[in-house]
C-alpha positions as CSV (number, residue, x, y, z in Angstrom):
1,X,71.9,78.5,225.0
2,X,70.3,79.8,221.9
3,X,69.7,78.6,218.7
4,X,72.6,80.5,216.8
5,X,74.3,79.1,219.9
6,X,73.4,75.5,219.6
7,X,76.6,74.0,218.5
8,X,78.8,75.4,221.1
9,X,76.2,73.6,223.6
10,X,78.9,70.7,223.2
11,X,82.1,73.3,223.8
12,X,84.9,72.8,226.3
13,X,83.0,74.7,228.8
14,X,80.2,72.6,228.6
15,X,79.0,69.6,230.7
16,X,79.6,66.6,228.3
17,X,76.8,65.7,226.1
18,X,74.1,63.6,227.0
19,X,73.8,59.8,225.2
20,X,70.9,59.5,224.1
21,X,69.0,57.6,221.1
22,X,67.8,60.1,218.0
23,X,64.2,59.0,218.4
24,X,64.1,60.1,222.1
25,X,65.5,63.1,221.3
26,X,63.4,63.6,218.6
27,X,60.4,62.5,220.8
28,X,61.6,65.0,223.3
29,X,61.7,67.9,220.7
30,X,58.2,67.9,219.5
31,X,57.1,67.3,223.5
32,X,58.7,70.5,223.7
33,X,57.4,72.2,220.7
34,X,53.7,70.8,222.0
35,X,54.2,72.4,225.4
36,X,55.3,75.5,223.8
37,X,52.0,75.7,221.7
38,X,49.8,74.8,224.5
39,X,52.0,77.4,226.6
40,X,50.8,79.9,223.1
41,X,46.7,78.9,223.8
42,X,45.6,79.3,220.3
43,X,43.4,76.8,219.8
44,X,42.1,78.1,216.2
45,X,44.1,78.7,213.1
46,X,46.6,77.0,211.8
47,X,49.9,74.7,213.4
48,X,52.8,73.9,210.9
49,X,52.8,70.7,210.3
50,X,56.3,68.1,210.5
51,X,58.1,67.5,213.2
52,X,62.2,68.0,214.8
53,X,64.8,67.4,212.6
54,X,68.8,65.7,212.7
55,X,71.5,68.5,212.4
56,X,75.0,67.8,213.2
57,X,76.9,69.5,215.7
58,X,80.0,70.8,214.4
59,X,82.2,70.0,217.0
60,X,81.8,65.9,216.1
61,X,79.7,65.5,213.5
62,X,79.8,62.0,213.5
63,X,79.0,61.0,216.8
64,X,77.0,64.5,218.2
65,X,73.9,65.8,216.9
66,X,70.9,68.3,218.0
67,X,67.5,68.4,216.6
68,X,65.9,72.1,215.1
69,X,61.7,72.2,215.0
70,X,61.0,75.1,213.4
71,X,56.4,75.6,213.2
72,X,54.6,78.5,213.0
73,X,50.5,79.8,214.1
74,X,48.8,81.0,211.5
75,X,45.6,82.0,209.9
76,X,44.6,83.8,213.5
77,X,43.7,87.4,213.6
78,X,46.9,89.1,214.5
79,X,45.2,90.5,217.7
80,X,44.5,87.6,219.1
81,X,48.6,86.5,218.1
82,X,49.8,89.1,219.7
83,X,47.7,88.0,223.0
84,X,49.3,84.3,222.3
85,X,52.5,85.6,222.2
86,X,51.9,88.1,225.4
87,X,50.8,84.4,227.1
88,X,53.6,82.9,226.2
89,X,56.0,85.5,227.6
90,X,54.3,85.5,230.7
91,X,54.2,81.4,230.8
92,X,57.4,80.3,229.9
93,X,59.0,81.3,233.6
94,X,56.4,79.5,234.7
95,X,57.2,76.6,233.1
96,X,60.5,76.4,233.9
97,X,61.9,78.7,230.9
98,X,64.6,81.5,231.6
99,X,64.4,84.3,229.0
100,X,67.3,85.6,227.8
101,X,65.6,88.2,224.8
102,X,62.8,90.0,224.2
103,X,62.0,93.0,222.0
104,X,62.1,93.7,218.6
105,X,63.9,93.0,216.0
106,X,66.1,95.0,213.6
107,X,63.5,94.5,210.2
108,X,61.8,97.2,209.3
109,X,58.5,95.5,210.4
110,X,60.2,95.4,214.7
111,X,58.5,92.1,214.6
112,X,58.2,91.2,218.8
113,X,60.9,88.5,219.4
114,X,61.9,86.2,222.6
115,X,64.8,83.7,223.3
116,X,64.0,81.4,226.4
117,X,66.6,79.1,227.5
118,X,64.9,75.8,229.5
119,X,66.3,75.3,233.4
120,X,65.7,71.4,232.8
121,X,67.0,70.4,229.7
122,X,69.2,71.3,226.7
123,X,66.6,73.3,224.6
124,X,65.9,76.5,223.6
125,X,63.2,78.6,222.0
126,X,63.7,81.9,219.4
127,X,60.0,82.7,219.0
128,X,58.9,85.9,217.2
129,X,55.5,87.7,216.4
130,X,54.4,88.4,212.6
131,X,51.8,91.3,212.7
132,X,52.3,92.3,209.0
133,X,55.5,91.9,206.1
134,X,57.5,95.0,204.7
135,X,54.3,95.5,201.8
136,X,51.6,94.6,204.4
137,X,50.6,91.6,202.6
138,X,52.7,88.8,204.4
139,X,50.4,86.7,206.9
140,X,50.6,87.3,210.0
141,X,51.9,84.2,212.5
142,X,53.6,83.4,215.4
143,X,57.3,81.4,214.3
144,X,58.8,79.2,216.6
145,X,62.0,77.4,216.6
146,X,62.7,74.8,219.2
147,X,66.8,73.7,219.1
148,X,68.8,71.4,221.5
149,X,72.1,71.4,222.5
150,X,74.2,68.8,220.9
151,X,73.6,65.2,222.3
152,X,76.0,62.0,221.6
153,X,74.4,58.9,219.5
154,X,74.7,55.7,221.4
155,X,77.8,53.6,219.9
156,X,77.0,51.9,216.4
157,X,74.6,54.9,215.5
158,X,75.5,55.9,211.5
159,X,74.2,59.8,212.4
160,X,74.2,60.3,208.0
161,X,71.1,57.8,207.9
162,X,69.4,60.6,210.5
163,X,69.8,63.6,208.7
């Protein structure tokens, strides 16, 4: 699963969706976006700050959900990005990550990007390298966006009071 894919997580082809309460899904988003960043190693800089938010899947809207964390490293020298983004290809496997994407993408910058899908739980992580914007002036980061599949809220939940 991927983050454009994250809806069809709850398909007909899928397993049915977990139950599971929005603040334990949201608790185990940002776990996942913490591992991520210490799976990164950049220890200087910058983190976004926030944490995962509500989206409804489309599939039930009122009773499935998934959460999106979108953060980004920045203010690092792009050279040492580019060796936190290196560490992360090489430590996501390890960590129980399957990638499904690397390489760059179609801007005009081929900014590095990677799409890992986790072998333990519904998530997935679109994580791309920033060296440099179209006019050179953009700052360089690392952008990461951590997405579950689509999980059901336990009965009585209002899902609108989440979002």
């Amino acid at each position: 699963m991927n983050t454009e894919n994250a809806n069809d997580a709850a398909s007909e082809s899928s397993p049915k969706p977990a139950t599971l309460a929005v603040d334990k899904a949201r608790a185990k988003a940002n776990h996942i976006s913490s591992q991520i960043l210490d799976m990164i190693g950049i220890t200087e800089g910058q983190v976004t700050q926030g944490g995962a938010g509500v989206s409804p899947c489309d599939r039930d809207p009122e009773h499935l959900y998934l959460l999106r964390h979108p953060w980004s490293v920045y203010e690092v020298a792009p050279e040492k990005l580019k060796v936190g983004f290196q560490r992360l290809r090489e430590q996501l496997p390890k960590n129980g990550w399957k990638i499904v994407d690397y390489g760059p993408d179609t801007s005009a910058n081929k900014n590095l990007e990677l799409t890992a899908d986790s072998e333990n739980e519904p998530f997935s992580v679109d994580a791309s390298l920033h060296i440099t914007g179209s006019s050179g002036k953009k700052q360089p980061l690392i952008l990461v966006h951590v997405v579950s599949g689509c999980y059901r809220a336990p009965e009585g939940t209002d899902l609108s009071k989440e979002y």
